[in-house]
C-alpha positions, 0 to 999 in steps of 0.5 A, a space after each residue: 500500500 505504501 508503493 501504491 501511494 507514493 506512485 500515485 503521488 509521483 504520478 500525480 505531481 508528474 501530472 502537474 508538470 512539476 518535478 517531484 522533491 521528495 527528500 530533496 531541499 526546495 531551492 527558493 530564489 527572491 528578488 528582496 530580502 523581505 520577500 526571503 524572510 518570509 519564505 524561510 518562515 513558511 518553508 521551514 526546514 524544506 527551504 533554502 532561499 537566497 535573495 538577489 537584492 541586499 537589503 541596502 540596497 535599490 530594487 529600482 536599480 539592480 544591474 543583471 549580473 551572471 552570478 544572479 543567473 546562476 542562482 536561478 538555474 536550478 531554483 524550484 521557486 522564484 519570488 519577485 514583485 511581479 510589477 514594475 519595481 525589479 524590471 530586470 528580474 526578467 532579463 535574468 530569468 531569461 538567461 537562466 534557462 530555468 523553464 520552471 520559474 518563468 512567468 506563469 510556470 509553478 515555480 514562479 510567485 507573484 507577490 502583489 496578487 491579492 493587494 490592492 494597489 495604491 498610488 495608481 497613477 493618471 497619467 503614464 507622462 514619464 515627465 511625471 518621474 519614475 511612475 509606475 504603471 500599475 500603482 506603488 509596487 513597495 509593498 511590503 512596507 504594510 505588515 497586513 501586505 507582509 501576511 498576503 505575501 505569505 500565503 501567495 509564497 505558501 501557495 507557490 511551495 505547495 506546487 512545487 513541492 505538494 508533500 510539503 504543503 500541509 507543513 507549509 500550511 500550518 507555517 503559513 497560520 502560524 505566521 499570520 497568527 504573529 502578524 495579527 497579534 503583533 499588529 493588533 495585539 492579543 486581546 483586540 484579535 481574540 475580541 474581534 478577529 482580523 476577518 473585522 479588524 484587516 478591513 478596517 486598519 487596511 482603510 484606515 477606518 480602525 481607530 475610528 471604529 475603535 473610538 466609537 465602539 469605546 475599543 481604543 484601550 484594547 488596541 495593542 501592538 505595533 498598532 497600539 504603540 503606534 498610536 501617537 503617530 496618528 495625524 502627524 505631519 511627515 516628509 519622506 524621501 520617495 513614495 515607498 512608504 504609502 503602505 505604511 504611512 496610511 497603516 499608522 495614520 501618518 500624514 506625507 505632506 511632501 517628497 524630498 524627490 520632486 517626481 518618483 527617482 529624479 533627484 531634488 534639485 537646489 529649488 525643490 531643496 528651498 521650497 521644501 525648507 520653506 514648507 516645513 517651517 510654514 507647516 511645522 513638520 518634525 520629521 523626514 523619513 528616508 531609505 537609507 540606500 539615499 544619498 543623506 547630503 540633502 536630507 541633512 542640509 534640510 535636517 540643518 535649516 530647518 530642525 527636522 528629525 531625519 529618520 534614515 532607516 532599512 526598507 528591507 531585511 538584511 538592511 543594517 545589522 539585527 535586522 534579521 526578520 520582517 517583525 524586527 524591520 516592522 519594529 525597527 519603523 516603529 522605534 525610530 519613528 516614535 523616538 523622533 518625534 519624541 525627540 522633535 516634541 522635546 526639542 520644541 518645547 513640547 510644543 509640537 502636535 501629539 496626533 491620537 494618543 500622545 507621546 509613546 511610552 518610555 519603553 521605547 528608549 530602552 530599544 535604540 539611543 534616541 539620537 541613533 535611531 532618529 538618523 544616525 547623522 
C-alpha cells in the first residue's frame, strides 16, 4: 500500500508538470530580502532561499549580473514583485534557462496578487518621474501586505513541492497568527478577529471604529504603540512608504524627490525648507540606500528629525526578520518625534494618543535611531 501511494503521488505531481522533491531541499530564489524572510518562515526546514537584492540596497536599480543567473538555474521557486519595481528580474530569468520559474510556470510567485494597489497613477507622462504603471509596487512596507505575501509564497511551495504543503500550511497560520497579534495585539484579535479588524486598519477606518465602539484601550501592538503617530505631519524621501504611512495614520505632506527617482534639485531643496517651517513638520523619513547630503542640509535649516532607516531585511545589522524591520519603523519613528516634541518645547502636535511610552528608549539611543547623522 505504501508503493501504491507514493506512485500515485509521483504520478500525480508528474501530472502537474512539476518535478517531484521528495527528500530533496526546495531551492527558493527572491528578488528582496523581505520577500526571503518570509519564505524561510513558511518553508521551514524544506527551504533554502537566497535573495538577489541586499537589503541596502535599490530594487529600482539592480544591474543583471551572471552570478544572479546562476542562482536561478536550478531554483524550484522564484519570488519577485511581479510589477514594475525589479524590471530586470526578467532579463535574468531569461538567461537562466530555468523553464520552471518563468512567468506563469509553478515555480514562479507573484507577490502583489491579492493587494490592492495604491498610488495608481493618471497619467503614464514619464515627465511625471519614475511612475509606475500599475500603482506603488513597495509593498511590503504594510505588515497586513507582509501576511498576503505569505500565503501567495505558501501557495507557490505547495506546487512545487505538494508533500510539503500541509507543513507549509500550518507555517503559513502560524505566521499570520504573529502578524495579527503583533499588529493588533492579543486581546483586540481574540475580541474581534482580523476577518473585522484587516478591513478596517487596511482603510484606515480602525481607530475610528475603535473610538466609537469605546475599543481604543484594547488596541495593542505595533498598532497600539503606534498610536501617537496618528495625524502627524511627515516628509519622506520617495513614495515607498504609502503602505505604511496610511497603516499608522501618518500624514506625507511632501517628497524630498520632486517626481518618483529624479533627484531634488537646489529649488525643490528651498521650497521644501520653506514648507516645513510654514507647516511645522518634525520629521523626514528616508531609505537609507539615499544619498543623506540633502536630507541633512534640510535636517540643518530647518530642525527636522531625519529618520534614515532599512526598507528591507538584511538592511543594517539585527535586522534579521520582517517583525524586527516592522519594529525597527516603529522605534525610530516614535523616538523622533519624541525627540522633535522635546526639542520644541513640547510644543509640537501629539496626533491620537500622545507621546509613546518610555519603553521605547530602552530599544535604540534616541539620537541613533532618529538618523544616525
Amino acid at each position: 500500500m505504501k508503493n501504491t501511494g507514493r506512485l500515485l503521488s509521483m504520478l500525480f505531481v508528474a501530472c502537474l508538470g512539476v518535478p517531484s522533491l521528495a527528500g530533496a531541499t526546495v531551492k527558493v530564489v527572491t528578488t528582496l530580502t523581505d520577500y526571503a524572510a518570509i519564505a524561510r518562515d513558511v518553508g521551514g526546514d524544506r527551504v533554502e532561499v537566497q535573495a538577489i537584492v541586499a537589503g541596502n540596497a535599490d530594487a529600482h536599480f539592480i544591474k543583471p549580473k551572471p552570478s544572479y543567473a546562476l542562482m536561478l538555474r536550478d531554483a524550484d521557486l522564484f519570488v519577485s514583485t511581479g510589477l514594475d519595481l525589479e524590471l530586470w528580474a526578467p532579463v535574468v530569468v531569461n538567461k537562466a534557462g530555468n523553464r520552471n520559474i518563468v512567468d506563469g510556470a509553478p515555480g514562479y510567485v507573484t507577490a502583489f496578487q491579492g493587494i490592492e494597489l495604491m498610488q495608481k497613477p493618471i497619467s503614464l507622462d514619464r515627465s511625471g518621474g519614475g511612475v509606475h504603471v500599475y500603482g506603488n509596487p513597495h509593498i511590503q512596507t504594510s505588515p497586513l501586505n507582509a501576511a498576503i505575501i505569505a500565503r501567495n509564497i505558501a501557495t507557490g511551495l505547495c506546487k512545487v513541492d505538494p508533500e510539503g504543503c500541509e507543513s507549509y500550511k500550518l507555517n503559513l497560520a502560524v505566521f499570520t497568527d504573529e502578524i495579527a497579534r503583533r499588529l493588533y495585539g492579543e486581546r483586540l484579535v481574540e475580541v474581534l478577529g482580523v476577518e473585522a479588524l484587516d478591513p478596517l486598519a487596511r482603510t484606515g477606518r480602525l481607530v475610528p471604529f475603535l473610538e466609537e465602539h469605546a475599543l481604543v484601550g484594547e488596541l495593542g501592538g505595533w498598532l497600539g504603540e503606534g498610536l501617537p503617530l496618528r495625524n502627524r505631519k511627515i516628509i519622506c524621501y520617495h513614495k515607498n512608504w504609502i503602505y505604511f504611512t496610511t497603516l499608522f495614520g501618518l500624514s506625507v505632506v511632501d517628497y524630498v524627490e520632486p517626481k518618483p527617482g529624479i533627484p531634488p534639485t537646489a529649488r525643490h531643496v528651498a521650497e521644501l525648507i520653506d514648507l516645513i517651517k510654514a507647516e511645522h513638520i518634525e520629521v523626514l523619513l528616508a531609505a537609507n540606500y539615499f544619498e543623506r547630503r540633502k536630507p541633512e542640509l534640510i535636517a540643518d535649516r530647518t530642525g527636522i528629525v531625519p529618520v534614515v532607516v532599512p526598507t528591507s531585511v538584511g538592511g543594517e545589522p539585527g535586522v534579521v526578520t520582517y517583525f524586527d524591520l516592522v519594529d525597527t519603523w516603529l522605534i525610530r519613528l516614535l523616538d523622533a518625534f519624541a525627540l522633535a516634541d522635546e526639542t520644541s518645547g513640547g510644543q509640537g502636535h501629539h496626533g491620537q494618543g500622545g507621546h509613546h511610552d518610555s519603553h521605547h528608549d530602552g530599544h535604540h539611543d534616541r539620537h541613533q535611531s532618529s538618523g544616525d547623522r
